[in-house]
Structure formats: structure tokens, C-alpha cells
Backbone bond lengths (Angstrom), bond angles and torsions (degrees), N, CA, C in turn:
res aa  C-N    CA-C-N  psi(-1)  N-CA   C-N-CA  omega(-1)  CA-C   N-CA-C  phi
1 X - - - 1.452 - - 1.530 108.20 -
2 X 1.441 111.98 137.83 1.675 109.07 178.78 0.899 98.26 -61.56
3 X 1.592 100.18 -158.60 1.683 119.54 155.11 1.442 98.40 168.77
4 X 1.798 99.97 131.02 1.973 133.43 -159.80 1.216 92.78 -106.45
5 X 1.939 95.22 121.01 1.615 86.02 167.14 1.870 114.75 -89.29
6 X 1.219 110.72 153.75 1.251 119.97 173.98 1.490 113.07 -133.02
7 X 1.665 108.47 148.83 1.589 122.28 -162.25 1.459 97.75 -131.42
8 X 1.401 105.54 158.25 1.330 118.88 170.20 1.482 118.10 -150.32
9 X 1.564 94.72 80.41 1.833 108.85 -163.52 1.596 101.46 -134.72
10 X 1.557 93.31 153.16 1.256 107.26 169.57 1.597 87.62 172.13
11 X 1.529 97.83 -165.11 1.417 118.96 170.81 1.495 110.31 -113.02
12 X 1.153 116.35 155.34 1.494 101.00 -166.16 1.934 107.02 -163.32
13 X 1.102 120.56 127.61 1.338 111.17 -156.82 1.992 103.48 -92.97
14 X 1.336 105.60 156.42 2.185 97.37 177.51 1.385 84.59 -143.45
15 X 1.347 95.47 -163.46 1.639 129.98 -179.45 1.015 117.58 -156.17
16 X 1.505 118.53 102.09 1.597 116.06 -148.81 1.839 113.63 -74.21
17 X 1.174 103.74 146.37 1.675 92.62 171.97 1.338 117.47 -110.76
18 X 1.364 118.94 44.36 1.496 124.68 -163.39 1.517 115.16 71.93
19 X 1.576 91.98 147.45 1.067 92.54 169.81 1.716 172.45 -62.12
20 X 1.865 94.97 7.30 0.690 122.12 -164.10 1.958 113.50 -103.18
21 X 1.638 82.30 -25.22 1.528 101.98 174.46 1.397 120.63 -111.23
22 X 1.315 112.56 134.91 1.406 114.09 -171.08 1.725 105.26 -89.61
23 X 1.465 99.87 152.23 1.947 85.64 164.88 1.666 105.30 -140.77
24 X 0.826 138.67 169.27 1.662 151.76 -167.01 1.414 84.68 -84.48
25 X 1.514 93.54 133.11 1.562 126.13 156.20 1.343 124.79 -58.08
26 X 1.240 145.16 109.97 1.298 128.38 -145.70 1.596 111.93 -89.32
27 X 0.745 111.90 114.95 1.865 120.99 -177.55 1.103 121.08 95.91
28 X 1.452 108.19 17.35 1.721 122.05 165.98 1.483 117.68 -100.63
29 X 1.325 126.65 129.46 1.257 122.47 -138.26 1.912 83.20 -109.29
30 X 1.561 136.78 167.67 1.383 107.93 140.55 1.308 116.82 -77.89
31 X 1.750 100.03 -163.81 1.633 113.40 174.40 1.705 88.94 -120.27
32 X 1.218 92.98 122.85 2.103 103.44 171.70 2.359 86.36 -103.01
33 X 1.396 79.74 123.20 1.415 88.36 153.12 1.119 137.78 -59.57
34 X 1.254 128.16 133.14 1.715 121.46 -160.77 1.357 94.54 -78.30
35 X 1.517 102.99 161.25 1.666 108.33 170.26 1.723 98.88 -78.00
36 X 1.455 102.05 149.48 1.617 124.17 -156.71 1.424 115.19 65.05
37 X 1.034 115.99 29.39 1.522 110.59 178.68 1.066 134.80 -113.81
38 X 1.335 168.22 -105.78 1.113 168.18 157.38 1.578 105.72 155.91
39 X 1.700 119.57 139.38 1.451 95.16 177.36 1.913 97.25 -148.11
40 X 1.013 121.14 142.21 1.645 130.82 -164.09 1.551 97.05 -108.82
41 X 1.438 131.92 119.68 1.265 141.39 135.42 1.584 110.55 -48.89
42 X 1.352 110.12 101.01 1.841 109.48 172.33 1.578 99.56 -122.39
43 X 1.257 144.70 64.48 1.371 133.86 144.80 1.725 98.63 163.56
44 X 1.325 106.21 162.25 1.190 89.33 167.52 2.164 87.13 -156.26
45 X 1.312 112.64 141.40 1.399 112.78 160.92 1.232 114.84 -146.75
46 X 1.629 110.42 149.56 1.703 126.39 -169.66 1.462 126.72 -176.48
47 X 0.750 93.74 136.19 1.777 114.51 -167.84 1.313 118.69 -117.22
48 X 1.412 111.83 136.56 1.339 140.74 -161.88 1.197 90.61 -117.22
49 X 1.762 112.56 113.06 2.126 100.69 148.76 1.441 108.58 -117.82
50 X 1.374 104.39 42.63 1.633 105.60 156.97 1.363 99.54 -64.27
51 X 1.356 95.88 -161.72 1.567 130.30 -160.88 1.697 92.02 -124.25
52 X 1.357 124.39 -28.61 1.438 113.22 -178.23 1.547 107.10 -129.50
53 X 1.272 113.65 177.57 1.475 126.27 -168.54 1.752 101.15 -82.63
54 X 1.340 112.91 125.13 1.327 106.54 170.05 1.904 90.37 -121.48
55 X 1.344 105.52 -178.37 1.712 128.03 178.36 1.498 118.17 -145.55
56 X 1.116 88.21 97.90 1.501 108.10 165.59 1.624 135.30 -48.92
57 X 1.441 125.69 104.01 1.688 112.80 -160.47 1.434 105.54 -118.17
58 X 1.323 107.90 141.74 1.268 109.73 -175.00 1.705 81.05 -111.67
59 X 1.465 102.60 142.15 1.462 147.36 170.38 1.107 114.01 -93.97
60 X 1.450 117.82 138.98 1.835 132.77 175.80 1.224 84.76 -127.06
61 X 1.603 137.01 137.13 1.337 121.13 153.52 1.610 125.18 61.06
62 X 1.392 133.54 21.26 1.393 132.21 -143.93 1.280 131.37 58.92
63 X 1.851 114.10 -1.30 1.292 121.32 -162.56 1.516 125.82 -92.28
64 X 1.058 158.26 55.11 1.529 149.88 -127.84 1.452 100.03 -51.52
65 X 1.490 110.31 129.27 1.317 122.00 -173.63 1.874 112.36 -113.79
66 X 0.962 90.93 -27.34 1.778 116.91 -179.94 1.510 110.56 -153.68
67 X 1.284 96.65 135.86 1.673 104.57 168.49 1.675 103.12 -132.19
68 X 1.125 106.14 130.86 1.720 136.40 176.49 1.833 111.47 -106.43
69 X 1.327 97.08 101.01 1.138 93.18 -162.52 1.873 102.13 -98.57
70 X 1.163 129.64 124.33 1.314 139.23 169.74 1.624 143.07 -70.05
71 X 0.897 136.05 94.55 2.043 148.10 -148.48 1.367 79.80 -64.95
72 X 1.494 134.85 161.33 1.092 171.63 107.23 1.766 105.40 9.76
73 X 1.470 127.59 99.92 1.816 113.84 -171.74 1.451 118.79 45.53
74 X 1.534 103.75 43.43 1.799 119.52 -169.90 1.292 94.01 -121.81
75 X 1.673 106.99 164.26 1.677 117.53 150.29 1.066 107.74 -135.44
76 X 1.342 117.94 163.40 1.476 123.72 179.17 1.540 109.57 -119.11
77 X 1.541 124.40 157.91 1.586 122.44 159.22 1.569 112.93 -124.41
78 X 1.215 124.35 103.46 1.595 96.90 -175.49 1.682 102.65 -133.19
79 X 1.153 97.06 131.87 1.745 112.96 -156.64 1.826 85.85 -92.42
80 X 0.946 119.72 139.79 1.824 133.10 -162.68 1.455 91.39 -93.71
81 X 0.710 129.59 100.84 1.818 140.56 164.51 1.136 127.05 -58.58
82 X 1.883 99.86 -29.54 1.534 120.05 167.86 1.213 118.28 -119.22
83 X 1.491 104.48 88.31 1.877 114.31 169.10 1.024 113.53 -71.92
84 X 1.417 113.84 119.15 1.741 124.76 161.98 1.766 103.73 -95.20
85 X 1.282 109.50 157.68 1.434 123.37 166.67 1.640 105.34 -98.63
86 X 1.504 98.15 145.16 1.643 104.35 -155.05 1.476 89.25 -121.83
87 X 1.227 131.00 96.46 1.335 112.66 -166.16 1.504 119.50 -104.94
88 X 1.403 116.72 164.47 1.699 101.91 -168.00 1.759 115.71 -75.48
89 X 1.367 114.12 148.93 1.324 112.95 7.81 1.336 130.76 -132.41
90 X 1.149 108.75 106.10 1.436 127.62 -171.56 1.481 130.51 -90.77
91 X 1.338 132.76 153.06 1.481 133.24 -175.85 1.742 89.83 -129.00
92 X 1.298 99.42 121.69 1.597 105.58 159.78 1.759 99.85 -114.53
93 X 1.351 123.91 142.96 1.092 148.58 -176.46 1.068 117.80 -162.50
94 X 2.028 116.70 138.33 1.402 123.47 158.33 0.916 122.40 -52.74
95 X 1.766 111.05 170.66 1.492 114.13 151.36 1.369 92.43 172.95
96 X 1.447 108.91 141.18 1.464 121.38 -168.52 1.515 122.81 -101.53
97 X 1.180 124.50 157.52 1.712 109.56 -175.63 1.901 85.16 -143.69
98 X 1.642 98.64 117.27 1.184 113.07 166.76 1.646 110.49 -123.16
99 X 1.295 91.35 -163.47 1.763 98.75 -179.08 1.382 117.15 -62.06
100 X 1.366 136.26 155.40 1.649 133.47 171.62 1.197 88.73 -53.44
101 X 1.434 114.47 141.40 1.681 140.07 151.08 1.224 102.88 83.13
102 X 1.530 132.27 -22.49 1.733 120.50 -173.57 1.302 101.93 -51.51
103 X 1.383 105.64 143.68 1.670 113.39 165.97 1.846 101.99 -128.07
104 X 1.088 100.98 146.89 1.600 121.08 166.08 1.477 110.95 172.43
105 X 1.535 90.19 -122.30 1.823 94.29 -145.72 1.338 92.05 -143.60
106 X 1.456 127.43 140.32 1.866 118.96 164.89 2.142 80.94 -119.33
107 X 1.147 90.89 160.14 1.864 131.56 171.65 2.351 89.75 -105.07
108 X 1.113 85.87 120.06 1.739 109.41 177.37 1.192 100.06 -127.71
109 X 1.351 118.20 133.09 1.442 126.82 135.50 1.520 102.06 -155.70
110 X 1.748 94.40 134.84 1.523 116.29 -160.98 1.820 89.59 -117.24
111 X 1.040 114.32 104.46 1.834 91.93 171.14 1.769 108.09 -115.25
112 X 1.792 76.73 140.16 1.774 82.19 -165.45 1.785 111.11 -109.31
113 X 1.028 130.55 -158.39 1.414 120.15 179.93 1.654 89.28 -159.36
114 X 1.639 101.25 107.85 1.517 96.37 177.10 1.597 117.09 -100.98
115 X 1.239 116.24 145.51 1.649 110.17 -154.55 1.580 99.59 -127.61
């Protein structure tokens, strides 16, 4: 069986609604798994050059499955140790939860391995 890698990166600007609530990255689309497919989250890296700590959440279904949380003008790399299969049909998507009112930009890249 192959297997296509797929990404979900860019830079992408929000407006945080606290930290407790996440909101969609604006012009980041998700990835819905194709029917017959299967698809593995293996890495994820992103950078914050705010001034404060925001956390990055990756979504299954609307569901937070992982949260990557980001230092203040930091980046992170963290290679997923625990691959789950995400099977169709599913939407995994970001979305970040920073402070009320912060505005900027996070650096995403989610790389997935669709099977």
C-alpha cells in the first residue's frame, strides 16, 4: 500500500479569544480524509512571534486531539510518537487559543501521511 504525504502550513493571522477558546486560523482550510483512506498525524511545527504564549490545537471532528502549545517569539518541533489512524470521514483542522484581543500570525506545519 502507498502512502501521500500531506501538509497543512503556512502562516496565518487570528485574534485570540482567550485562552481557553480556540478559533480558526484564517485562510487555513482542513484536510477531510478521503473516503478509503486512512491518514496519520506524524509531526507537527510552529512558531509564535508574538509577545505572548499562544497553543496551537489540532482538531479531529471539532474535537481537540493535541494541543501544541507555543513560548512567547518561540518555535516548537514535536515529532508525534503516538500515531493514530484518522479514518474517513474525518476533518482534522487547526485553530489557536491565545489571549483576548491578541492579534498576529502563528508559522504551522502539520505533516500528515495519508494511507
Amino acid at each position: 500500500m502507498s502512502s501521500t504525504p500531506r501538509f497543512l502550513q503556512g502562516t496565518y493571522p487570528f485574534t485570540g479569544a482567550g485562552l481557553e477558546k480556540g478559533v480558526p486560523l484564517e485562510g487555513l482550510t482542513g484536510f477531510r480524509v478521503p473516503d478509503g483512506y486512512r491518514a496519520q498525524p506524524v509531526y507537527f511545527r510552529g512558531g509564535n512571534p508574538t509577545g505572548e504564549l499562544v497553543v496551537v490545537a489540532l482538531l479531529r471532528d471539532g474535537v481537540a486531539v493535541r494541543l501544541f502549545p507555543i513560548g512567547a517569539r518561540d518555535a516548537v518541533h514535536v515529532p508525534l510518537s503516538i500515531v493514530e489512524d484518522v479514518e474517513a470521514p474525518s476533518t482534522l483542522e487547526l485553530q489557536v487559543m491565545a489571549p483576548e484581543g491578541l492579534t498576529g500570525c502563528v508559522v504551522v506545519d502539520l505533516g500528515l501521511v495519508e494511507v
